[in-house]
TORPA-4810 file (N, C-alpha, C, O; in nm, 3 decimals):
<nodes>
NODE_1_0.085_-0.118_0.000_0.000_0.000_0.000_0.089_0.124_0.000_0.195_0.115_0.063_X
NODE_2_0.052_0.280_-0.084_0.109_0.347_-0.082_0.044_0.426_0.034_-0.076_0.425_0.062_X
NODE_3_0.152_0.501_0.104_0.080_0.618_0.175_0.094_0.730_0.135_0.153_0.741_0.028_X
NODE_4_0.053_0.836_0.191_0.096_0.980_0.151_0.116_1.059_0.300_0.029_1.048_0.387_X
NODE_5_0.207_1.120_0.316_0.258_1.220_0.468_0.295_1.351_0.421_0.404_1.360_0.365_X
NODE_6_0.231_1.445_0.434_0.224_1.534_0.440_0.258_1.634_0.561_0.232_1.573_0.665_X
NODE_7_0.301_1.750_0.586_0.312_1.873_0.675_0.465_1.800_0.728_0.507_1.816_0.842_X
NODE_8_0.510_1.749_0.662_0.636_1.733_0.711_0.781_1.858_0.749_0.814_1.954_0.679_X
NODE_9_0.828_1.824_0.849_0.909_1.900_0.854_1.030_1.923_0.758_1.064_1.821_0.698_X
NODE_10_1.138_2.091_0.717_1.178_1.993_0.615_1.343_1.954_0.634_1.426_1.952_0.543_X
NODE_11_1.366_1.925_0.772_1.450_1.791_0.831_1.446_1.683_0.802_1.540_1.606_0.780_X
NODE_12_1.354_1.668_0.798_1.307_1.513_0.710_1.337_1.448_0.650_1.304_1.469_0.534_X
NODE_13_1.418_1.321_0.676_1.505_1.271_0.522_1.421_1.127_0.547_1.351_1.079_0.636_X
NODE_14_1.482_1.077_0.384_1.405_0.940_0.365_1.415_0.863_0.446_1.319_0.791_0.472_X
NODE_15_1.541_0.852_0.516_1.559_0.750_0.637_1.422_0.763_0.720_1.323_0.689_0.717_X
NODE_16_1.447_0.881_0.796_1.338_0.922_0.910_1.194_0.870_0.866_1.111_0.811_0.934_X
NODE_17_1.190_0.910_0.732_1.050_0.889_0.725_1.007_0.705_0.718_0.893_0.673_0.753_X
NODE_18_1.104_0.597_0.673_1.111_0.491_0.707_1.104_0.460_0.824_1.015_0.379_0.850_X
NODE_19_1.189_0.510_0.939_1.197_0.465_1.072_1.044_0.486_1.137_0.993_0.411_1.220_X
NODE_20_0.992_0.593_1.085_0.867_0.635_1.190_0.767_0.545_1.110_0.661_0.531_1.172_X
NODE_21_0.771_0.480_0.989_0.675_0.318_1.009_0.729_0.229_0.991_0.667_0.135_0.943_X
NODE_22_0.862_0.214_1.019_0.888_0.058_1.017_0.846_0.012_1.149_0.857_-0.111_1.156_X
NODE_23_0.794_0.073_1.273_0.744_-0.026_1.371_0.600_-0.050_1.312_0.572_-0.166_1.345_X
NODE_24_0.537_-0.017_1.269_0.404_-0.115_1.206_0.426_-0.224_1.087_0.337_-0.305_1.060_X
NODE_25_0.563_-0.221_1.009_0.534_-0.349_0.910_0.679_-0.303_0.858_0.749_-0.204_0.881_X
NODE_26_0.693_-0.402_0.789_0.787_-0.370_0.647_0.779_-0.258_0.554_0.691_-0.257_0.468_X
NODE_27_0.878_-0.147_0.566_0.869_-0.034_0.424_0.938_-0.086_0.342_1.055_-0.111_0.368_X
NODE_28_0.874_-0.121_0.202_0.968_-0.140_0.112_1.034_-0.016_0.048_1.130_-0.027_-0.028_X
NODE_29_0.957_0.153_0.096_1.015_0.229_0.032_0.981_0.335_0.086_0.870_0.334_0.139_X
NODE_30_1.076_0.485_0.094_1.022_0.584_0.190_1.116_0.706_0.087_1.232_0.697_0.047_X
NODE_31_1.031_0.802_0.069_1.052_0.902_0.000_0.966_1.029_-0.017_0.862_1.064_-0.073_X
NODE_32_1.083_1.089_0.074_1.071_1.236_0.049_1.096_1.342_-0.031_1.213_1.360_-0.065_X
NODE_33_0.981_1.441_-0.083_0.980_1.476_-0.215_1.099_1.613_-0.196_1.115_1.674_-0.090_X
NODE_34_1.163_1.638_-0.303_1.234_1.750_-0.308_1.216_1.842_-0.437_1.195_1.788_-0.545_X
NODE_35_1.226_1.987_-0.426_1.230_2.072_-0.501_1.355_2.006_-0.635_1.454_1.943_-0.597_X
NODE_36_1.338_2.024_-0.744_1.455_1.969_-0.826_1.518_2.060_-0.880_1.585_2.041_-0.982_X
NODE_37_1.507_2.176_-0.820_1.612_2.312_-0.829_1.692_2.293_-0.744_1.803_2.247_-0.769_X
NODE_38_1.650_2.328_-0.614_1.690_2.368_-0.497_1.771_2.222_-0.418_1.884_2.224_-0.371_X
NODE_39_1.683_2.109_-0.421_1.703_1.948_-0.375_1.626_1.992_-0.227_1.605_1.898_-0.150_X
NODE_40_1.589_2.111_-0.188_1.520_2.132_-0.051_1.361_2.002_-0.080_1.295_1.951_-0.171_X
NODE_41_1.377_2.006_0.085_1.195_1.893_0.104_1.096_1.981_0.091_1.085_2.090_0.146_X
NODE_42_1.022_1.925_0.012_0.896_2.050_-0.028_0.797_1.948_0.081_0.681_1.914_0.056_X
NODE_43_0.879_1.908_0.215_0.739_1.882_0.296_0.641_1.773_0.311_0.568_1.742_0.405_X
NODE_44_0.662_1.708_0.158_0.616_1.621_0.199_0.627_1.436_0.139_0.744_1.399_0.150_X
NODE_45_0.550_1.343_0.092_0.663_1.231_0.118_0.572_1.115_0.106_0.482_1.110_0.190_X
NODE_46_0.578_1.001_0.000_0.570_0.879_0.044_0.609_0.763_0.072_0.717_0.722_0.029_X
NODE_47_0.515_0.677_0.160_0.616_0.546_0.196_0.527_0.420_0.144_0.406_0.429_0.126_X
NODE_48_0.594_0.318_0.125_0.521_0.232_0.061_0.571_0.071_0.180_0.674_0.028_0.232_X
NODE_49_0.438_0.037_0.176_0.452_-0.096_0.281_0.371_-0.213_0.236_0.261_-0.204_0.182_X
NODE_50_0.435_-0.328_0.264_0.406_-0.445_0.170_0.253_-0.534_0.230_0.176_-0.611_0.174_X
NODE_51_0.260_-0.489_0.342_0.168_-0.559_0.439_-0.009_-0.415_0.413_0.007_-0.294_0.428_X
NODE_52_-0.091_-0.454_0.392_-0.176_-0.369_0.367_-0.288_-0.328_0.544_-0.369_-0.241_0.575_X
NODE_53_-0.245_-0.410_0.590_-0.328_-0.388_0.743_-0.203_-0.304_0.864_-0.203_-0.220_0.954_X
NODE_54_-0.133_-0.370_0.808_0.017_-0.271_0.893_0.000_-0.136_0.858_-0.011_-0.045_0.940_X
NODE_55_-0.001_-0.118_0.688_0.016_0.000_0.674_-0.137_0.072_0.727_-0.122_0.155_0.816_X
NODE_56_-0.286_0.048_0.677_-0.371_0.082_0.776_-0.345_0.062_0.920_-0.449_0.095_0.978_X
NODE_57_-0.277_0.034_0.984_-0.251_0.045_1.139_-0.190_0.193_1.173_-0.201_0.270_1.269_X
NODE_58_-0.103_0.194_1.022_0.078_0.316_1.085_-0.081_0.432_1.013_-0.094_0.532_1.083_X
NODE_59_-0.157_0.427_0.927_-0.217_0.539_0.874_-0.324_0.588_1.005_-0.362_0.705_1.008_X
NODE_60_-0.363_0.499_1.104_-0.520_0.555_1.199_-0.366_0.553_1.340_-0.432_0.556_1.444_X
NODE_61_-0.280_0.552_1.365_-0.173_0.575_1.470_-0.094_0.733_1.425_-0.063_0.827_1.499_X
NODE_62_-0.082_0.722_1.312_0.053_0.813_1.300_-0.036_0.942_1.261_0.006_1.050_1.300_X
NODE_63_-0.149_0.938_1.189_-0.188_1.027_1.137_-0.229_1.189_1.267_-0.308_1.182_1.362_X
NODE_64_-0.179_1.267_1.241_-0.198_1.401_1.342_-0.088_1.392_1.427_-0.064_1.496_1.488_X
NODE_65_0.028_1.243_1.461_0.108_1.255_1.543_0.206_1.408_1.480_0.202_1.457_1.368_X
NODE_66_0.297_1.458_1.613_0.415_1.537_1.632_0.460_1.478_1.553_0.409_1.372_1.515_X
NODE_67_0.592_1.538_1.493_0.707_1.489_1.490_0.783_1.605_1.410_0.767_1.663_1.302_X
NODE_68_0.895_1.610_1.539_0.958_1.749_1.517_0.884_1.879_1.487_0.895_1.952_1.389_X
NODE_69_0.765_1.894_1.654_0.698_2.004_1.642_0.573_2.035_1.549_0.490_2.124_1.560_X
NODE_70_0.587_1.917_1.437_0.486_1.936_1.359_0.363_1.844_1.337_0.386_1.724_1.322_X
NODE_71_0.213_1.893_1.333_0.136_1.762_1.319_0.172_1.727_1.165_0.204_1.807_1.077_X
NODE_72_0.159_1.613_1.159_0.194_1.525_1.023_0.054_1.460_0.997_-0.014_1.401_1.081_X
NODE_73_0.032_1.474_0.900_-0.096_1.440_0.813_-0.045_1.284_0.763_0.072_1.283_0.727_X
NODE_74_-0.119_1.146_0.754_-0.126_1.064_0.701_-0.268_0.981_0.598_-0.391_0.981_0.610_X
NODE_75_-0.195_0.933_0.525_-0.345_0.868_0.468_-0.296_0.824_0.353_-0.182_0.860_0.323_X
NODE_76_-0.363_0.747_0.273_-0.369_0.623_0.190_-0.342_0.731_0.047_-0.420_0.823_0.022_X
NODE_77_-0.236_0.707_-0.026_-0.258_0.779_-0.115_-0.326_0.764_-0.242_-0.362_0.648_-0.262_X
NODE_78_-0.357_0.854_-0.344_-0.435_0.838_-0.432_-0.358_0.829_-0.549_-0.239_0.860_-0.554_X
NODE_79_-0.432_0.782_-0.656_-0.337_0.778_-0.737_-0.311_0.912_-0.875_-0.408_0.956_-0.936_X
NODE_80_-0.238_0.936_-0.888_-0.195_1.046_-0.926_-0.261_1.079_-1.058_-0.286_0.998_-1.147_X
NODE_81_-0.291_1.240_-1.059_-0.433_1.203_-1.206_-0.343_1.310_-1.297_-0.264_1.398_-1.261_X
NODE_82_-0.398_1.254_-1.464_-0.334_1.294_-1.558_-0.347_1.420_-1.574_-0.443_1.489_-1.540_X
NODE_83_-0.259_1.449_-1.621_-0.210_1.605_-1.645_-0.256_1.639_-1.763_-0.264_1.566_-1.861_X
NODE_84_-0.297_1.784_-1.751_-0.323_1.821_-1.936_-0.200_1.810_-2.003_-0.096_1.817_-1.938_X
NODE_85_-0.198_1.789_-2.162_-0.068_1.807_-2.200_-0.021_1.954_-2.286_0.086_1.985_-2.337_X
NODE_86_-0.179_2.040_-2.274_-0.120_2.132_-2.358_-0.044_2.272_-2.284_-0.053_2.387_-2.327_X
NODE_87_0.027_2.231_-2.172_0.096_2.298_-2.113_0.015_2.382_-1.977_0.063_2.473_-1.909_X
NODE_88_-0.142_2.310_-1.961_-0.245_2.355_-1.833_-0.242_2.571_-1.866_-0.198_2.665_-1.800_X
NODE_89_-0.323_2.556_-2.015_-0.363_2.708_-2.047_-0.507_2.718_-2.003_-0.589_2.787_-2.063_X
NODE_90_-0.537_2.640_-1.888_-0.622_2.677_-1.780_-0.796_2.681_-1.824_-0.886_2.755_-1.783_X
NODE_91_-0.797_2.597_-1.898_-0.971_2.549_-1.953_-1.026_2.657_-2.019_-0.988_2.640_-2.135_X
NODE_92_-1.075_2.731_-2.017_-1.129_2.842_-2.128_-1.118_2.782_-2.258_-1.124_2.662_-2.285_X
NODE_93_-1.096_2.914_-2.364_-1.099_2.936_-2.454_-0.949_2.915_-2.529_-0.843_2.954_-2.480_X
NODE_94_-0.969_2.816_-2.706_-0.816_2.754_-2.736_-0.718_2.899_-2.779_-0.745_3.014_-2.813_X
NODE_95_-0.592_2.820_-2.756_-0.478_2.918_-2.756_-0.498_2.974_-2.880_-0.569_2.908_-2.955_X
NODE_96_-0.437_3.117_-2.939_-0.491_3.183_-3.037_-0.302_3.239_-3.076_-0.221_3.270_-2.988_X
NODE_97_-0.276_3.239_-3.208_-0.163_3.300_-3.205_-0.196_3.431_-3.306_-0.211_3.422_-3.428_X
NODE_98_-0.202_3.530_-3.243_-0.241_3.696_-3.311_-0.151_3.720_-3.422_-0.187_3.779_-3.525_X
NODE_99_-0.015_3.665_-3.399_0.108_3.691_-3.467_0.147_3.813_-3.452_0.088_3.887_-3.373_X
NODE_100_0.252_3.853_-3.524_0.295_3.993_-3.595_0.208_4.066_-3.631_0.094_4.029_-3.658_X
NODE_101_0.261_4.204_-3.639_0.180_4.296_-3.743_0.214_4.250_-3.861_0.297_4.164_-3.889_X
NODE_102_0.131_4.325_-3.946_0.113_4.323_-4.097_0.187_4.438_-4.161_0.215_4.545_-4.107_X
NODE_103_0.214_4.401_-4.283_0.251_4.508_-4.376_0.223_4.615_-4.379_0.317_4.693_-4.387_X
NODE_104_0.135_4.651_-4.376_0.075_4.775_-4.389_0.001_4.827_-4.509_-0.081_4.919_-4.500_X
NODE_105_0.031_4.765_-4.619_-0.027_4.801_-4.755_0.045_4.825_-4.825_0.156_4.822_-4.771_X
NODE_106_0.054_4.859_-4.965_0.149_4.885_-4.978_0.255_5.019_-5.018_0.198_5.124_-5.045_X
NODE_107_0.323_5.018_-5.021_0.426_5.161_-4.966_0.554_5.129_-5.105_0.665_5.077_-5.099_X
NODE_108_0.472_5.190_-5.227_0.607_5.270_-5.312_0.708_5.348_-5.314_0.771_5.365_-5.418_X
</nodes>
């Protein structure tokens, strides 16, 4: 099962975020997201666990816990929905290209 953790602090490294559910089951995987400019934690992070009742155990335990001052949001994550591809020009009306001016007429 995947999870999703959110409001993370951004101390937070992948380790940590493994350790705080490996006492409910096996993580096969723990990852915290980073800016891919910067490599800073944008906060927040998933972990993936092989056992599906473990990981519902670490999601109704962990969810609202502290950690490092902060409540941490948990829950089952969703699965990630497709993106527009024409670059998200925000639903309206289709892109229009005005171009250049024109000639002007013509000029002997």
């Amino acid at each position: 099962m995947n999870i999703y953790v959110s409001n993370l602090s951004f101390n937070v490294q992948d380790e940590d975020l493994k350790e705080f559910f490996a006492e409910y089951g096996e993580v096969t995987s723990a990852k915290v997201i980073t800016d891919k400019f910067t490599g800073r934690s944008r906060g927040f992070g998933f972990v993936e666990m092989s056992d599906d009742a473990a990981a519902q155990k670490a999601i109704q335990e962990l969810d609202g816990a502290t950690v490092e001052g902060r409540a941490i949001k948990v829950s089952e994550a969703k699965p990630r929905e497709a993106r527009p591809s024409n670059g998200g020009s925000g639903g309206g009306a289709p892109r229009r290209n005005f171009g250049g001016g024109g000639g002007g007429g013509n000029r002997w």
